[in-house]
C-alpha positions in Angstrom: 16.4 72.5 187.3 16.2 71.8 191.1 19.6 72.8 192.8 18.5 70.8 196.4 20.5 67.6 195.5 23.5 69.8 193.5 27.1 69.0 194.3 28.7 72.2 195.3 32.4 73.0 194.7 33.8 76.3 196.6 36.9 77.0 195.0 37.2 80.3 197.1 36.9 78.6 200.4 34.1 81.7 201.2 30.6 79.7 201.2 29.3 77.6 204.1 28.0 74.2 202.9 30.2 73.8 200.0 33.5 71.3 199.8 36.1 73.6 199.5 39.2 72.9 197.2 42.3 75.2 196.8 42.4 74.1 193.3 41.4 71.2 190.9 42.5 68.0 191.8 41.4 64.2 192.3 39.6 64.6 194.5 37.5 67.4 192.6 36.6 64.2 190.4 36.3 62.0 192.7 33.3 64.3 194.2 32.0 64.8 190.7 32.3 61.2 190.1 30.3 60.0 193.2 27.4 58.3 192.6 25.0 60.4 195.0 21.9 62.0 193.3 22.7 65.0 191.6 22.0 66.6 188.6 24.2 69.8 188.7 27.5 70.7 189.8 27.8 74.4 191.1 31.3 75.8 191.1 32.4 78.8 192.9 36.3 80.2 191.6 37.7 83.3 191.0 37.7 85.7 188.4 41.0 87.2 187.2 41.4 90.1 185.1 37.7 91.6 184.8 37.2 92.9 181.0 36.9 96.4 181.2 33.0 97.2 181.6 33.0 93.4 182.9 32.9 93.9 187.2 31.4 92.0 189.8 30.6 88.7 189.7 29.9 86.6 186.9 27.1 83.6 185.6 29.0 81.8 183.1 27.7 81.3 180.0 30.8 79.6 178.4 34.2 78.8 178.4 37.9 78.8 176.3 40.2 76.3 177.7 44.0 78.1 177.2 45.4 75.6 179.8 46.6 73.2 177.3 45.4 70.0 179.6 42.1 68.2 180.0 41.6 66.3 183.1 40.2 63.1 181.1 43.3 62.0 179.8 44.2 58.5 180.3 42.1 55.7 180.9 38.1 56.2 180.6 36.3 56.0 183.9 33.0 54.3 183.0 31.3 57.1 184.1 31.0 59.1 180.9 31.0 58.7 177.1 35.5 59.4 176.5 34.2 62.4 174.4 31.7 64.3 176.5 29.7 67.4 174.6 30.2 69.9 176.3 27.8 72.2 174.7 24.7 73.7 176.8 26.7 72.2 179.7 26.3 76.0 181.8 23.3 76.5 183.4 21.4 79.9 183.5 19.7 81.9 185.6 16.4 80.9 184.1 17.3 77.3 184.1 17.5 77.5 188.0 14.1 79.0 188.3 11.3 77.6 190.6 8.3 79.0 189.2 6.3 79.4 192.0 8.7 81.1 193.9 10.1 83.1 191.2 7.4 85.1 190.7 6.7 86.6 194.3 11.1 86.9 195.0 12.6 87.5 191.8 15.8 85.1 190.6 19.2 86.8 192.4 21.1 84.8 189.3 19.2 86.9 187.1 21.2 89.9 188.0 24.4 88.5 187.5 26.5 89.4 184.7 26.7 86.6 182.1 30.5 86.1 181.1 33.0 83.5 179.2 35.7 81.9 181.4 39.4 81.1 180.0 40.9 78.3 182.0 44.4 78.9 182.2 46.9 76.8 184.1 46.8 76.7 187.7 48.7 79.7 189.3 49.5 81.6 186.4 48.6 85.2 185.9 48.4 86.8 182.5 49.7 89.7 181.8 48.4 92.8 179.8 49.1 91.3 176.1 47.4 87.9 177.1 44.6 89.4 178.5 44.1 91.4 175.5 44.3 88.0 173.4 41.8 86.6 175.5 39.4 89.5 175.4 40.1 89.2 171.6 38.6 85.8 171.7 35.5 86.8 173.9 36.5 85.7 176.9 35.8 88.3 180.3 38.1 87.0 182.2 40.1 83.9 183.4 40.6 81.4 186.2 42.0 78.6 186.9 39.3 75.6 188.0 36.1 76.0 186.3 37.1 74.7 183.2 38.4 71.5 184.2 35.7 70.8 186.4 33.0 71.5 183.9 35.1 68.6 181.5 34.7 66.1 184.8 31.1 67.2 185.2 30.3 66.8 181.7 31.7 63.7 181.4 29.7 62.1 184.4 26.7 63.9 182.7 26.2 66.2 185.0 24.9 70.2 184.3 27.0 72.9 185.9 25.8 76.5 187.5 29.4 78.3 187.6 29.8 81.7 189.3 33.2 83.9 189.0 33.9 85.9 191.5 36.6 88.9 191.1 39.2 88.7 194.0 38.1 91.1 197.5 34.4 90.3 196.5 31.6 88.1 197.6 28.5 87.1 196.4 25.1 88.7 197.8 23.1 86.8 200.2 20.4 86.2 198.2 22.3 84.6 195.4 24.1 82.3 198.1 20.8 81.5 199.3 19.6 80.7 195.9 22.1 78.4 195.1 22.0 76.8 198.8 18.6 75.7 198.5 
């Protein structure tokens, strides 16, 4: 899947060529929603409590929304089906692939950890027995944005590439590059 026409969402405010949001809001869907050509969303947010054995950034593979909310309640935008699936909605690595470049520069995505996200309310940071709960469900750790963006995404049937990235870090060059192409 071509990532040239992909809507990009920098929830880190780190990446050039991204629209940069503090957090998930309006006018997250709104961008979503837009009726440009796209077939992906890519979302950059953090990652909060690493799993132990679980560092650096992250590809996600799925998700566990603990935030209680859903950002389609309400009326329906005629955009979407009320009930999007949401399965298959992550992209991987090998989903991004360009085959005739892969095989002279590698995939940088490849060599990401793959790892479950739990969306947890904006702002709030869980403490040792949550995390341990969380873990206990199979998530790596949690964030804050990815999850209701992937629910607006699906709903305007859309595919997303989501990356976590721990707090201090940043992504290599070559993965930005990847995903800025």
């Amino acid at each position: 899947m071509k990532l040239r026409y992909a809507k990009r969402i920098d929830f880190t405010s780190s990446y050039p060529d991204f629209e940069h949001f503090e957090q998930f809001n309006q006018k997250v869907i709104e961008l979503i929603r837009d009726k440009e050509k796209a077939e992906v969303v890519i979302v950059i947010d953090r990652a909060y409590g690493l799993a132990p054995k679980h560092d650096g950034a992250h590809l996600l593979s799925d998700h566990l929304n603990l935030s209680g909310d859903n950002p389609l309640v309400g009326p329906n935008d005629a955009i979407g089906q009320r009930f999007p699936v949401v399965n298959n909605i992550y992209l991987s690595a090998a989903d991004t692939i360009n085959q005739e470049e892969t095989w002279t520069m590698g995939n940088p995505l490849s060599k990401l950890r793959s790892g479950i996200a739990a969306g947890v309310k904006p702002g709030l940071r869980l403490n040792d027995e949550e995390l341990a709960l969380a873990y206990s469900m199979g998530a790596h750790f949690y964030n804050w944005n990815t999850v209701p963006t992937m629910i607006a995404a699906a709903h305007a049937g859309l595919k997303v590439l989501a990356i976590a990235v721990p707090e201090g870090e940043q992504l290599s060059d070559a993965v930005v590059m990847t995903i800025r192409r």
